[in-house]
C-alpha positions in Angstrom: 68.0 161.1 67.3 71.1 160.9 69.2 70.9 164.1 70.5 67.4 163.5 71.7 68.8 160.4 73.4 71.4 162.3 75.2 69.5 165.4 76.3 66.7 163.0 77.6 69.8 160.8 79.5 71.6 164.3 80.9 67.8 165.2 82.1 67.0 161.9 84.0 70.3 162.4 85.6 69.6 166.0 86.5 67.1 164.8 88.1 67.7 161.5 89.5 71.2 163.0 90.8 69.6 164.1 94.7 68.3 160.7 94.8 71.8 158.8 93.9 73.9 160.6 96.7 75.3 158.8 99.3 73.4 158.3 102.1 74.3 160.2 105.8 76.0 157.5 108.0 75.7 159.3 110.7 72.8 158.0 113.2 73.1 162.0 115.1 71.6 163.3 111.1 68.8 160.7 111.5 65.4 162.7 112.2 63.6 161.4 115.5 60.6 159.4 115.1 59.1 155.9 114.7 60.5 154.0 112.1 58.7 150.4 111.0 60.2 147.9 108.8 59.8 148.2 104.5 59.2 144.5 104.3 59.9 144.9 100.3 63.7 145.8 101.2 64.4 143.2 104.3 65.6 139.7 104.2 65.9 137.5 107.4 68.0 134.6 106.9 69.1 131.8 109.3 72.1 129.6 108.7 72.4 126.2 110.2 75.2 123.5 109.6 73.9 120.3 107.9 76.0 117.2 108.9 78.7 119.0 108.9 78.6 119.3 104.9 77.0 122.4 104.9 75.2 125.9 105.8 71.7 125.1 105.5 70.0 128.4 104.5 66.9 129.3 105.8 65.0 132.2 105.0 62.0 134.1 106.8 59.4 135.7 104.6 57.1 137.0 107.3 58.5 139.1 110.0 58.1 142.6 111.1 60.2 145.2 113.6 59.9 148.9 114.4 62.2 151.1 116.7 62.3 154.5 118.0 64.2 157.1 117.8 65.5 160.4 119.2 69.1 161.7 118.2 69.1 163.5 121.5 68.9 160.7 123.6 69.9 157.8 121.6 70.1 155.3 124.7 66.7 155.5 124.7 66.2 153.7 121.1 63.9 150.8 121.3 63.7 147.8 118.7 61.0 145.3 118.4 61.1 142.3 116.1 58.0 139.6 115.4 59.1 136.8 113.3 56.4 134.4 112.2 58.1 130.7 112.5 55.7 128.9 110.2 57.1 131.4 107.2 60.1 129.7 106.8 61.2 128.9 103.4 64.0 126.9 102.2 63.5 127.0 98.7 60.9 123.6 98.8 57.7 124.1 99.6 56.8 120.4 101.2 60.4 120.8 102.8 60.2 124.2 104.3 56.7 122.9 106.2 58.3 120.0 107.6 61.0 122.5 108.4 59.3 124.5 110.2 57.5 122.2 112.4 60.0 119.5 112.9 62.9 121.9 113.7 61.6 125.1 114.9 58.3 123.5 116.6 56.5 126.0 115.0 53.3 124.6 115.5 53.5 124.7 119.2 55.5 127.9 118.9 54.5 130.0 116.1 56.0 133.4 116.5 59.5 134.2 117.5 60.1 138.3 119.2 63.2 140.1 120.0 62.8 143.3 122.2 65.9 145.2 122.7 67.4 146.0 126.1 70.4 147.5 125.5 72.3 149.3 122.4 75.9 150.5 122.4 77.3 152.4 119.6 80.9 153.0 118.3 80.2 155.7 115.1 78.4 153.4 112.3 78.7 150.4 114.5 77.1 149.4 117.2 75.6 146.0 119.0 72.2 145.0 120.4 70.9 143.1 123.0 68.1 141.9 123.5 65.3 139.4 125.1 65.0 136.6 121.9 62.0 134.8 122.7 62.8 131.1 121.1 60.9 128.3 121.0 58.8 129.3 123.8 62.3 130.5 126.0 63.4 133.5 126.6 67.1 134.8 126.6 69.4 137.0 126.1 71.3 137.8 122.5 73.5 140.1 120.9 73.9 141.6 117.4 75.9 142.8 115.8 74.6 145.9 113.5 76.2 148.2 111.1 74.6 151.6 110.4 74.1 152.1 106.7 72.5 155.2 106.4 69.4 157.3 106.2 68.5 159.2 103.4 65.3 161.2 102.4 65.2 161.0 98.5 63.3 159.4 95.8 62.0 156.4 97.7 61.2 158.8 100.5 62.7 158.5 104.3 64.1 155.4 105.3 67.2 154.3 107.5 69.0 150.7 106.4 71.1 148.4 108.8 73.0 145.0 108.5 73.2 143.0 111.3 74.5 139.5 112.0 74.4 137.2 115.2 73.9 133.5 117.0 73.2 131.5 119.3 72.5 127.9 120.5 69.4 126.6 120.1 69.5 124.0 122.7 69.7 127.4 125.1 66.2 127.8 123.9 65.5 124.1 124.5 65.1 123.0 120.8 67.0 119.7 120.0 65.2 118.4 117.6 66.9 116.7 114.3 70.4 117.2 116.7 72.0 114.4 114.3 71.6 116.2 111.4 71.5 120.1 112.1 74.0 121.8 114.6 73.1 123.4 117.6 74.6 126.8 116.3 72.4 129.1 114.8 73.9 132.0 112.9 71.7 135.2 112.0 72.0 137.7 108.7 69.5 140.3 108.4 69.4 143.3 105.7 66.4 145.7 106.7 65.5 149.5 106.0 62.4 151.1 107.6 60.8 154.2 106.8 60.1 156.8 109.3 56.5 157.0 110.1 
């Protein structure tokens, strides 16, 4: 029986052993294409401090983004983002409505965008700018992005990025609740997209 075991455990990693190498960092090894977000494998969070006491979490569970992509003329890459406000969720359902219409005005101003105007790149690293559309205002932001990979394996093509950022929301003209949440807000996103 234990030989069973261990030839069945040498032949899923036979197998499975394509699939577990390390992804290709670099973006030049990325095929061209369009490439939309897997919303299974992304997480948009939004970090606030709370009377000073604390960073309030928030966390977005409806958004979408897409960017294209050429290796041969990479400062021609274009990302999109569509972030629907009235998704947030901060772990209380009653709480995360209120939330969301009391602090991000997402009744009057239910979708958030963020369409890329500029991307400079140093290897895996890089930032973004871009038009954020906030609160019905439109400005300038830049992110911060790390390059983790791309990789054509078991769960198919996909590339993954981490990317963090802020800004002040009274820019955007949104100062509601100023006594008890800060006017910083700090971004953290986690994405991969698959290449369509």
């Amino acid at each position: 029986m234990i030989r069973l075991v261990a030839a069945a455990f040498a032949a899923m990693l036979l197998v499975a052993g394509p699939a577990l190498a390390a992804p290709a960092t670099d973006p030049a090894r990325m095929p061209a294409g369009t490439y939309r977000l897997e919303k299974t494998h992304a997480s948009l969070l939004a970090r606030v401090r709370h009377m000073g006491l604390s960073s309030y979490t928030m966390r977005f569970n409806r958004f979408d983004a897409r960017y294209d992509w050429d290796p041969k003329a990479p400062e021609a890459e274009k990302l999109t983002v569509s972030i629907d406000m009235t998704s947030l969720d901060v772990g209380d359902p009653k709480t995360s409505k209120s939330f969301a219409e009391d602090f991000l005005d997402a009744r009057k101003n239910p979708k958030a965008t963020f369409v890329s105007t500029a991307i400079v790149r140093d290897g895996d690293r890089g930032k973004v700018t871009g038009d954020l559309t906030f609160h019905g205002v439109t400005k300038p932001v830049t992110l911060d992005v790390v390059f983790r990979g791309y990789e054509s394996g078991l769960l198919g093509a996909r590339a993954g990025f981490s990317a963090t950022g802020a800004f002040k929301r009274s820019d955007f003209g949104s100062d509601t609740m100023s006594m008890f949440a800060a006017d910083d807000i700090e971004l953290i996103i986690e994405v991969e997209f698959t290449r369509q």
